[in-house]
C-alpha positions as CSV (number, residue, x, y, z in Angstrom):
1,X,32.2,-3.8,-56.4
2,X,30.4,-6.6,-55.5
3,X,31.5,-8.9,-52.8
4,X,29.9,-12.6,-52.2
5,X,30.2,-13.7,-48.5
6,X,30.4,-17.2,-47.7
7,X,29.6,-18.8,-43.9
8,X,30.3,-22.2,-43.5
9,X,28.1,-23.3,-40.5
10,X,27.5,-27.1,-41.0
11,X,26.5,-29.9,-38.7
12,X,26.3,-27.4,-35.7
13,X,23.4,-25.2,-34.7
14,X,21.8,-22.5,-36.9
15,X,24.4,-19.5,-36.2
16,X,23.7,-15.6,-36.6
17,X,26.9,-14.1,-37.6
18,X,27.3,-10.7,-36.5
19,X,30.4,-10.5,-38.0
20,X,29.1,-10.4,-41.7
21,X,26.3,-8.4,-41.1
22,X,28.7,-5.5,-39.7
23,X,30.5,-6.1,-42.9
24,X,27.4,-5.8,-45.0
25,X,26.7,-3.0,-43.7
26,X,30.0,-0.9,-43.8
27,X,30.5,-2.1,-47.5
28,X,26.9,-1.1,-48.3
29,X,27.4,2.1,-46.6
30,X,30.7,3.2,-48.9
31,X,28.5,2.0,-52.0
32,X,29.2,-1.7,-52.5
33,X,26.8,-4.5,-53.1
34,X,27.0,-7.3,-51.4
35,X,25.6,-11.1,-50.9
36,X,25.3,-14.3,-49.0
37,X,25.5,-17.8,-49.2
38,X,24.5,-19.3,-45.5
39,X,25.8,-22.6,-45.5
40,X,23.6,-24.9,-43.0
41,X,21.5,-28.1,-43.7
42,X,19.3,-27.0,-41.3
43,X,18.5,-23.7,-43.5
44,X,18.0,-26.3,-46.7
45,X,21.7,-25.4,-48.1
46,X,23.9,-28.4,-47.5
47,X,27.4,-28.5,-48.6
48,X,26.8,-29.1,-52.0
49,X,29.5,-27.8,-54.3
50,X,27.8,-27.8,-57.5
51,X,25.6,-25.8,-55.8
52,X,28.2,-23.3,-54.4
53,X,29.4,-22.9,-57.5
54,X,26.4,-22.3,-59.7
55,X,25.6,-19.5,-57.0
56,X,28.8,-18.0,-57.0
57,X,29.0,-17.5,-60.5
58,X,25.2,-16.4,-61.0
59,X,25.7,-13.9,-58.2
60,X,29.1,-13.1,-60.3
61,X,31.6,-11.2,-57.5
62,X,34.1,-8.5,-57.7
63,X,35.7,-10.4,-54.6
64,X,34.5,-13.3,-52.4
65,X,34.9,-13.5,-48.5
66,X,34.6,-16.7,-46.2
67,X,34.2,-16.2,-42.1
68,X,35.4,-19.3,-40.6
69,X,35.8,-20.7,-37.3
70,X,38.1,-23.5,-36.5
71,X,35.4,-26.4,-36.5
72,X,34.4,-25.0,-39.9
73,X,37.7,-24.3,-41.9
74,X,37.7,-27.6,-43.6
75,X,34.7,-27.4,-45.1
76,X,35.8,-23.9,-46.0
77,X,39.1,-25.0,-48.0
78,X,37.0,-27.5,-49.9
79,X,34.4,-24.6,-51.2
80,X,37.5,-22.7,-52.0
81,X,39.5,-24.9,-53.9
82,X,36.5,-25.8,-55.9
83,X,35.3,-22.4,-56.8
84,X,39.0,-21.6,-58.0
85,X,38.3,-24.3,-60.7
86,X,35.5,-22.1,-62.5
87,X,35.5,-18.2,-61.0
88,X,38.8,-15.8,-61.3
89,X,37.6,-13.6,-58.3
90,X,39.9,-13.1,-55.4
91,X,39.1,-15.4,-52.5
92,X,39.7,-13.9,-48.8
93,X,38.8,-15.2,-45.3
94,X,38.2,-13.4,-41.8
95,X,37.0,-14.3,-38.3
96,X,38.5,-16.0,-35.6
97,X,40.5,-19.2,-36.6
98,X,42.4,-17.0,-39.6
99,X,42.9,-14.7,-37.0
100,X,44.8,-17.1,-34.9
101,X,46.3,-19.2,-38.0
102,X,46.6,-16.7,-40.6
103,X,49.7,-18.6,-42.4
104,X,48.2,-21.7,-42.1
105,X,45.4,-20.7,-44.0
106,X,47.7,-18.3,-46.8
107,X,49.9,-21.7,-47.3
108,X,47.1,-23.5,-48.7
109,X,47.4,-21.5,-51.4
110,X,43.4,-20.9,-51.8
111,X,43.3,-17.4,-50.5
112,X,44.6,-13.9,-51.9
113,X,44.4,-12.2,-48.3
114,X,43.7,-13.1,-44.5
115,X,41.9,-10.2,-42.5
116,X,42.7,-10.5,-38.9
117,X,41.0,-9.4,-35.9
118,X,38.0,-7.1,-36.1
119,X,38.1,-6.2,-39.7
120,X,34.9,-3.6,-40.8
121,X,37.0,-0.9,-41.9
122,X,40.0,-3.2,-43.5
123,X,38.0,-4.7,-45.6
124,X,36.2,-1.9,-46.9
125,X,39.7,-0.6,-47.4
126,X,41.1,-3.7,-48.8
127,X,37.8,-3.5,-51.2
128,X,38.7,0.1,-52.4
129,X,42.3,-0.7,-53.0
130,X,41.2,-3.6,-55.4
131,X,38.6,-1.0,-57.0
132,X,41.5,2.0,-57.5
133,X,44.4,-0.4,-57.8
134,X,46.2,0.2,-55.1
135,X,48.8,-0.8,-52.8
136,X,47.3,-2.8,-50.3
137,X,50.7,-2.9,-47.8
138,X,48.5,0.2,-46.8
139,X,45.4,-2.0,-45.5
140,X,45.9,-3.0,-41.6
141,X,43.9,-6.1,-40.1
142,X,45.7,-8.0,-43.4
143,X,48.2,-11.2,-44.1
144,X,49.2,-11.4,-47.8
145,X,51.6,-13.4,-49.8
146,X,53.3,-11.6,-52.5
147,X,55.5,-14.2,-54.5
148,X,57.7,-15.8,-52.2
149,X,57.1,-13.3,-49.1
150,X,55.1,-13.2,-46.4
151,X,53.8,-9.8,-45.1
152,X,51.3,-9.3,-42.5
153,X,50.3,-5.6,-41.6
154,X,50.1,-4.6,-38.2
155,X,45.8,-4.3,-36.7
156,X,44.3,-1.1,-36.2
157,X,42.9,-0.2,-33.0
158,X,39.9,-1.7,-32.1
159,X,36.4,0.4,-33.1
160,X,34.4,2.3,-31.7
161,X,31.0,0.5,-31.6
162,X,29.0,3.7,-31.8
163,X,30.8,4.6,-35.4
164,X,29.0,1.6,-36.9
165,X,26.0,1.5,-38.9
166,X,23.5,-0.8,-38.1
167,X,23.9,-4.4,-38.9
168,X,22.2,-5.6,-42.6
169,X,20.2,-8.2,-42.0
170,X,18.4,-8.2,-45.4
171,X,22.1,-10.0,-46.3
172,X,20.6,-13.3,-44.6
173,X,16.9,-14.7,-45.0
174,X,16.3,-13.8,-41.3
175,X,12.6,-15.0,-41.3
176,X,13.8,-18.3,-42.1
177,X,16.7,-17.9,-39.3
178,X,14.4,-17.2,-36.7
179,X,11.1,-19.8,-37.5
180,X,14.3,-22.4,-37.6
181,X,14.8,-21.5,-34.4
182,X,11.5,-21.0,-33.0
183,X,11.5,-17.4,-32.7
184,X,15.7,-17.1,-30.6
185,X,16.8,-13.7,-31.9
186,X,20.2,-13.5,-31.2
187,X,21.8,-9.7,-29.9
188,X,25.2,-7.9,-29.2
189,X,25.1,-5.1,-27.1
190,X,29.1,-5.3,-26.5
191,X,32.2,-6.8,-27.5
192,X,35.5,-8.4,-25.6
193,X,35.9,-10.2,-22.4
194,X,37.9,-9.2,-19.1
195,X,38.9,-12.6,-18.6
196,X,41.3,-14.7,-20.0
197,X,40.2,-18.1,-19.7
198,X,42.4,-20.6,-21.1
199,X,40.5,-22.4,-23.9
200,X,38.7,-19.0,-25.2
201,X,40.7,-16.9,-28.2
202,X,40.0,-13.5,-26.0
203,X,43.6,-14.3,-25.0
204,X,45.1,-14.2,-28.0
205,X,43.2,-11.1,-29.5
206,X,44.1,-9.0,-26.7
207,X,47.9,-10.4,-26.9
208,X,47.7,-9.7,-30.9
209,X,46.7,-6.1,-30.5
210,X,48.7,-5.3,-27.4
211,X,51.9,-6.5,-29.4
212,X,51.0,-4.7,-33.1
213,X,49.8,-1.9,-31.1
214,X,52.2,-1.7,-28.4
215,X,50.1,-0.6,-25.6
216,X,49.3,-2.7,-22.3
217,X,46.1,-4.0,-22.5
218,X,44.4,-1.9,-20.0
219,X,44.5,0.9,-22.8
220,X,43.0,-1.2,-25.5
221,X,39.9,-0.5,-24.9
222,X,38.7,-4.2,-25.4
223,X,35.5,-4.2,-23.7
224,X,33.0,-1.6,-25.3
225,X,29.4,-1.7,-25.3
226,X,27.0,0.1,-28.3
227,X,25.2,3.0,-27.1
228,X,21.9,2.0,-25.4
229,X,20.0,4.0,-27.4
230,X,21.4,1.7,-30.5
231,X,20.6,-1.0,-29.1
232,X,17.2,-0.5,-28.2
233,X,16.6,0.8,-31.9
234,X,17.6,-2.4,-33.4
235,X,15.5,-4.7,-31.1
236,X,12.3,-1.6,-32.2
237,X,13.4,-2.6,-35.9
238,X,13.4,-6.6,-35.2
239,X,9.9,-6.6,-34.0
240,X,9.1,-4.4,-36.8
241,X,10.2,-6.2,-39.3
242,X,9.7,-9.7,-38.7
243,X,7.5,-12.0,-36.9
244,X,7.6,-15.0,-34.6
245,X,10.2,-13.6,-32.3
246,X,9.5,-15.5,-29.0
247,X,13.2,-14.5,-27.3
248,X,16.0,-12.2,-27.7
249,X,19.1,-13.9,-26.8
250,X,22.3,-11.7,-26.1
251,X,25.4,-13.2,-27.1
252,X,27.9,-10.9,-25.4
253,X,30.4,-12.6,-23.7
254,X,29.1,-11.0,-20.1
255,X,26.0,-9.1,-20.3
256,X,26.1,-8.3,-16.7
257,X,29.9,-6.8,-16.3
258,X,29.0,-3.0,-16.7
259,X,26.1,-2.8,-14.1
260,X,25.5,1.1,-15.4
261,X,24.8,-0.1,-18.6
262,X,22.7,-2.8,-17.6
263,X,20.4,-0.9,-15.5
264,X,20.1,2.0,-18.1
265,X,19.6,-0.7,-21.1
266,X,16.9,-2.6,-18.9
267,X,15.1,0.4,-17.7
268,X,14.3,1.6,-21.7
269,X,14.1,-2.4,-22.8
270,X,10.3,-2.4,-21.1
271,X,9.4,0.2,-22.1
272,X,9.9,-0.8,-26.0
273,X,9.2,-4.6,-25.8
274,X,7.4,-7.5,-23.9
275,X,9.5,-10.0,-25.4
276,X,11.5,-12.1,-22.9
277,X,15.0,-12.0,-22.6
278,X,18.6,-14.4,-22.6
279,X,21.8,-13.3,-20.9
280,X,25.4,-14.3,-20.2
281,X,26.4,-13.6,-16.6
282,X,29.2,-14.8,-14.3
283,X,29.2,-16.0,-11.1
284,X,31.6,-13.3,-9.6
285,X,29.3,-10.3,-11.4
286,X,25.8,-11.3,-10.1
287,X,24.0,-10.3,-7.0
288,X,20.3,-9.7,-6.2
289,X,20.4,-6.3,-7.3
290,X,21.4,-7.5,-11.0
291,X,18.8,-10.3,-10.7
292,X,16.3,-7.8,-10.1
293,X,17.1,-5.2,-12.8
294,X,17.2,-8.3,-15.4
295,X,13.8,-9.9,-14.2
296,X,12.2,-6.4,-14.1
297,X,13.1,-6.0,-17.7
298,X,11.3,-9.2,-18.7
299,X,14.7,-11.1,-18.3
300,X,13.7,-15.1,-18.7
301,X,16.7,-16.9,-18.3
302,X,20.3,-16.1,-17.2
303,X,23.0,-17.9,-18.0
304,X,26.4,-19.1,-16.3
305,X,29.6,-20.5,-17.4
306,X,30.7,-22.4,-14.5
307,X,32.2,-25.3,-17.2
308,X,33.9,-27.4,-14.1
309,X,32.5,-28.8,-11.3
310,X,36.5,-29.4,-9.9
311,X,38.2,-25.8,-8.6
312,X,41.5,-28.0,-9.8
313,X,40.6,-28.1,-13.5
314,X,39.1,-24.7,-13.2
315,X,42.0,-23.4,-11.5
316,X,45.1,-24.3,-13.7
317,X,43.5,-25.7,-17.1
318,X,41.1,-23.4,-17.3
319,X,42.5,-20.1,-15.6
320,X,39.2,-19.5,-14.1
321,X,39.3,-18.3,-10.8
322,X,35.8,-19.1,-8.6
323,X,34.8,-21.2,-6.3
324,X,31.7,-24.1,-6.0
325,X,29.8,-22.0,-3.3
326,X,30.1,-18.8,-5.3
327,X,28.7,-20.9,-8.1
328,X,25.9,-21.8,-5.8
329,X,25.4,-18.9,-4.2
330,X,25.0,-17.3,-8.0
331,X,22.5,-19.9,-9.0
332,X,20.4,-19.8,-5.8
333,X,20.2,-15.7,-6.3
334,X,18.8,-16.4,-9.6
335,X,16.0,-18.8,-8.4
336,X,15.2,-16.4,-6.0
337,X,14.9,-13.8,-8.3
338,X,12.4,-16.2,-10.6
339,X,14.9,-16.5,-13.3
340,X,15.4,-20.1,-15.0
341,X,19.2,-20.5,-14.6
342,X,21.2,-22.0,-17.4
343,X,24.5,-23.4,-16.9
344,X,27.7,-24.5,-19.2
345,X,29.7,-27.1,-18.2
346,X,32.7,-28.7,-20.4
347,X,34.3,-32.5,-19.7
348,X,37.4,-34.2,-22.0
349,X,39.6,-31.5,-20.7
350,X,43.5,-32.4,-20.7
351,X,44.4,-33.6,-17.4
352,X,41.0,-33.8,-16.0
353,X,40.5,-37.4,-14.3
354,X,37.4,-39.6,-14.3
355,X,36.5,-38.3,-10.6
356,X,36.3,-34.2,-11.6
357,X,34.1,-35.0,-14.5
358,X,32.1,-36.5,-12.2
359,X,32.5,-33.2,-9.5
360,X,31.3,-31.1,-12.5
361,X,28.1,-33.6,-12.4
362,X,27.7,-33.4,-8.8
363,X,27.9,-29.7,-8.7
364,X,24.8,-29.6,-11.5
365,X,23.2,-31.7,-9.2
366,X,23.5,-30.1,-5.8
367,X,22.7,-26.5,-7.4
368,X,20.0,-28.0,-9.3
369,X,20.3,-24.8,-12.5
370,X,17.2,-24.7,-14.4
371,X,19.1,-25.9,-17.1
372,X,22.4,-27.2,-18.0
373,X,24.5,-27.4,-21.5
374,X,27.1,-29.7,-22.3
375,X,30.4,-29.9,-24.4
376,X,33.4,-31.5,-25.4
377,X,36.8,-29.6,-24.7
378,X,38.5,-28.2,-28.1
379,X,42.0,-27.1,-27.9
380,X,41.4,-24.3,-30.2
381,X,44.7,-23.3,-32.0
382,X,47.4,-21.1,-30.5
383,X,45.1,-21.0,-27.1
384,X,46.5,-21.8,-23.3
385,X,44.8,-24.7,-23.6
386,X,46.0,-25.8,-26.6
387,X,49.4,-25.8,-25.7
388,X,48.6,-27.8,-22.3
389,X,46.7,-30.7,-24.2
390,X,50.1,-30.3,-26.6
391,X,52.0,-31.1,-23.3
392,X,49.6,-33.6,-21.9
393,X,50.3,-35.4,-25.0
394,X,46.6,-36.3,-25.6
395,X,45.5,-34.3,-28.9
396,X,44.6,-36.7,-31.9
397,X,45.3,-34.4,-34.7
398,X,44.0,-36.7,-37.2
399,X,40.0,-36.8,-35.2
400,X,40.8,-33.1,-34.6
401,X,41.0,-32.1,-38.1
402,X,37.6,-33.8,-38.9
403,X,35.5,-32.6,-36.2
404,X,33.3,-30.0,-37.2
405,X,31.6,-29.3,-33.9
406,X,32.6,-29.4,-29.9
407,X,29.3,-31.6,-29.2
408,X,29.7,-35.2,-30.7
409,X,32.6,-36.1,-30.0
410,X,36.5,-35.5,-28.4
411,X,39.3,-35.7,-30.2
412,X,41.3,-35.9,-27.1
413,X,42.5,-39.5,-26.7
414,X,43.0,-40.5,-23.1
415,X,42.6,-44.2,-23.6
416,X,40.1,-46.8,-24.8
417,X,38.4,-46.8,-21.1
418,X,38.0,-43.7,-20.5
419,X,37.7,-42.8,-24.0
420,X,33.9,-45.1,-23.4
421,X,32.9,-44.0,-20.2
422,X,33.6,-40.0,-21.8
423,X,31.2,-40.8,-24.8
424,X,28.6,-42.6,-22.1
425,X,28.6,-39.3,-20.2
426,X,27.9,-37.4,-23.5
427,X,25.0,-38.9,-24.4
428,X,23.3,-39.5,-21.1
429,X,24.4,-36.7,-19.8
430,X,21.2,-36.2,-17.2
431,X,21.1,-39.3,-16.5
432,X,24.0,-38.9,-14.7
433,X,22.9,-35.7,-12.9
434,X,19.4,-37.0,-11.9
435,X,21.3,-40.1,-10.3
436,X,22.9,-38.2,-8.1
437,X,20.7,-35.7,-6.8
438,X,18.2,-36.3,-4.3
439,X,15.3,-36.0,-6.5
440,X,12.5,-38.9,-5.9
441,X,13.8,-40.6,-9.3
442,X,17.4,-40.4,-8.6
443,X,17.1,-44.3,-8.2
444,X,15.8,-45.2,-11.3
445,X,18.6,-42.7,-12.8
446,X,21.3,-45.0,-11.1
447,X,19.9,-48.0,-12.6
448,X,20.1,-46.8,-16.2
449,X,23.5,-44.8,-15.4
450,X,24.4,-48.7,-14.1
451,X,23.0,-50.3,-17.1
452,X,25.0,-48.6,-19.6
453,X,28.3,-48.5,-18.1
454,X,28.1,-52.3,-17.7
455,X,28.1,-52.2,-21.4
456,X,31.0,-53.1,-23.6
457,X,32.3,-51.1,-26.5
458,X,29.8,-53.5,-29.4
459,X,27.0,-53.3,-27.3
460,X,27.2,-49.3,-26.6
461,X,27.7,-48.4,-30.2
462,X,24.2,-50.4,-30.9
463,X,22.6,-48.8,-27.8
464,X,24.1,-45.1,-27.9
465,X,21.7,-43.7,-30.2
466,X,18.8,-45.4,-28.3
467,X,20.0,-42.9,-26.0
468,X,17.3,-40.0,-26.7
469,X,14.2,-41.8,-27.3
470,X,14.7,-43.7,-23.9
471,X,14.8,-40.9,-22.4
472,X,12.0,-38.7,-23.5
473,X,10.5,-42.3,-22.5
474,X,11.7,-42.0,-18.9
475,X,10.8,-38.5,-19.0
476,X,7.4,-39.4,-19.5
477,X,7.4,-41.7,-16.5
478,X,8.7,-39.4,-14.0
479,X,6.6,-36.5,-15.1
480,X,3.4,-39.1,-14.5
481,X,4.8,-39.6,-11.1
482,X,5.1,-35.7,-10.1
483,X,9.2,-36.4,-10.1
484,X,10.7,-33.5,-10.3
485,X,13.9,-34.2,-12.7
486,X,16.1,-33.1,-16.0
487,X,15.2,-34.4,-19.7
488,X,17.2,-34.0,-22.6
489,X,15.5,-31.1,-24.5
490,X,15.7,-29.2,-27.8
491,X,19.0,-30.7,-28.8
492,X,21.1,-33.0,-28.0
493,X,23.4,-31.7,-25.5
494,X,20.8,-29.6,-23.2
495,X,19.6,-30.6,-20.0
496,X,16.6,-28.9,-18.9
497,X,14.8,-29.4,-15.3
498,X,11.2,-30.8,-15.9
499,X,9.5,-27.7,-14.4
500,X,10.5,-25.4,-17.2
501,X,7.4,-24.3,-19.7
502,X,7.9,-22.1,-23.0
503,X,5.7,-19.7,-21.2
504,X,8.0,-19.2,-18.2
């Protein structure tokens, strides 16, 4: 058969999804054919349905599949509904937010099945069962209507990573994916997270599973990693194959947790590749001796989700249990170690007050990370978090539904006020940081963090996207002056500390 992904990824940053190109590949392996259309402006496809559908029906599938996240599923139901008017193909969707709102997304009426959880092997089955004409009650991972009825078939356990093939990237114009990003190969050498944090869905897959399954989740086996040996092959194959690649990135959730693996995958990474390395850490599972094995490896930067500067928020929004001097004391090991720290931090969280968005600014600035990334809370469906904004009272489900990102904008509404100063703080973001450190320009900081909170709602909407130009402007200025300090840098919502070079 021939199945037609589709990945919605607009108005955010150029995405990898590993998720299809596991697919790809299992569906390849039992004989399939399959294909892509990457939805992303930035890749030169906007969302431009009579352009969707002249490629759906030249590429003429047996069955077409959409990966969605939240942020993206509206886009995703107006791609469906339009290529319902001129292809007969079954239409199916998978990843995360069917996986938490599976009968939201069957009601709309634009899709035959919804695969939840991690769905390799059900969708190759679901695939065969169309083929043969089969029963597909049979298929786990899968929520189907069938006239009136709703039926949704218990998971499978999860899979083993070391019975997958290796991912297809021929699926996706990868040269194009990596010179759009300037040579940031993304990676996965694992998948699952031992913590729960509140706005995350790792929650709700491990409460799915433990309920369909019913086993504890200690004997889920969430957490697996691939065999090192696998993933060493696929970075040899990457720099085989294409060209440009100035950085893996690995995108597991915590790089760091299994310090065997770690020091057996960075031991054979060196001896394969010069190319720098990108890793998640935490705070709590970090210590010299991890610093060492990464930098060793040819490690560059290490990065932390620390997401609150107030233990409060952190505490009983976020369900994140660590403390500002471990945070520190994590950051400072990583300096020492000549790694460029990198830091997350999150503010418009429900119940968070105008003085802890401004801890979670002080903290940045007492640590000083080599570089910091900002968002806007989400209350992702179904999540913790969700259900406390849901209390709190603040969610404006009409903003929420339009936003297709967690960077531009919140659609938490905690009043006109503090609704301003919020959107102030996420677009000048290091301002505010520099003007409280103790940095020789942490004057002139104050000043233009002064200057714009003077400024009334008319004036700020004429001045906010004057925002990024005045700073590369001040930038300029303190670098002239030998002033050590952070500039916004390579999009919109990064902070990066002036001493950091592409050739670090």
């Amino acid at each position: 058969m021939k199945i037609l992904f589709i990945y919605p990824n607009l108005n955010a940053q150029i995405g990898f999804n590993y998720g299809i190109a596991y697919l790809s590949a299992v569906l390849k392996q039992a004989g399939h054919t399959t294909g892509l259309l990457n939805i992303n402006e930035q890749l030169g496809y906007p969302l431009d349905l009579p352009r969707i559908v002249a490629d759906v029906q030249a590429f003429a599938p047996d069955l077409i599949a959409f990966s969605l996240v939240t942020n993206q599923a509206g886009f995703a139901l107006q791609m469906a509904a339009e290529i319902k008017k001129h292809c007969r193909a079954p239409i199916v969707c998978g990843g995360i937010h069917p996986t938490v709102a599976p009968l939201e997304m069957l009601e709309t009426g634009l899709f035959d099945a919804v695969f939840i959880g991690e769905s390799e092997y059900a969708l190759r089955d679901y695939v065969h069962t169309l083929e043969t004409g089969g029963d597909i009650s049979a298929v786990a991972n899968i929520c189907y209507k069938k006239e009136t009825t709703i039926f949704k078939n218990s998971v499978s356990p999860f899979i083993p990573l070391d019975e997958l093939p290796p991912k297809d990237y021929s699926i996706f114009d990868f040269q194009k994916m990596i010179d759009a990003k300037n040579g940031w190969v993304g990676l996965m050498a694992s998948r699952g997270c031992p913590f729960r944090c509140t706005y995350c869905f790792n929650h709700q897959i491990v409460e799915l599973y433990c309920n369909d399954l019913n086993v504890p989740s200690g004997k889920l086996h969430y957490v697996r990693h691939h065999p090192v040996k696998d993933a060493i092959d696929e970075i040899k194959y990457l720099q085989a194959s294409y060209k440009n690649i100035s950085m893996f990135i690995f995108d597991d959730d915590l790089f760091t947790f299994d310090r065997t693996y770690l020091q057996e995958f960075c031991a054979e990474y060196k001896k394969v590749s010069a190319i720098p390395l990108t890793v998640n850490a935490h705070v709590q599972i970090f210590d010299a001796a991890i610093a060492e094995s990464l930098k060793e490896a040819g490690c560059s930067i290490v990065k932390f989700g620390i997401e609150s500067g107030s233990e409060r928020v952190r505490r009983e929004v976020m369900n994140r249990h660590m403390k500002n001097d471990a945070i520190k004391c994590a950051l400072a090991i990583a300096e020492e170690a000549g790694l460029h720290s990198s830091t997350f931090v999150m503010i418009g969280l429900p119940t968070e007050t105008q003085e802890e968005v401004l801890e979670t600014i002080q903290l940045l600035a007492d640590s000083r990370p080599g570089r910091f990334r900002w968002s806007v809370f989400f209350p992702f469906p179904n999540t913790v978090a969700y259900d406390i904004s849901l209390k709190s009272g603040c969610i404006d489900f009409d903003k929420m539904n339009m936003l297709s990102n967690f960077t531009d904008d919140s659609c938490l509404d905690f009043g006109p006020e503090q609704n301003l100063w919020l959107e102030k703080v996420m677009r000048a973001f290091p301002w505010y940081v520099n003007a409280r450190t103790e940095l020789p320009g942490a004057e002139r900081y104050a000043e233009l963090v002064a200057e714009i909170e003077s400024m009334p709602q008319e004036q700020w909407s004429r001045a906010k996207d004057t925002i990024r130009s005045r700073d590369e402007e001040e930038s300029r200025r303190q670098q002239a002056a030998g002033n050590l300090h952070y500039a916004i840098r390579f999009n919109r919502f990064m902070g990066v500390r002036s001493d950091w070079t592409e050739n670090d």
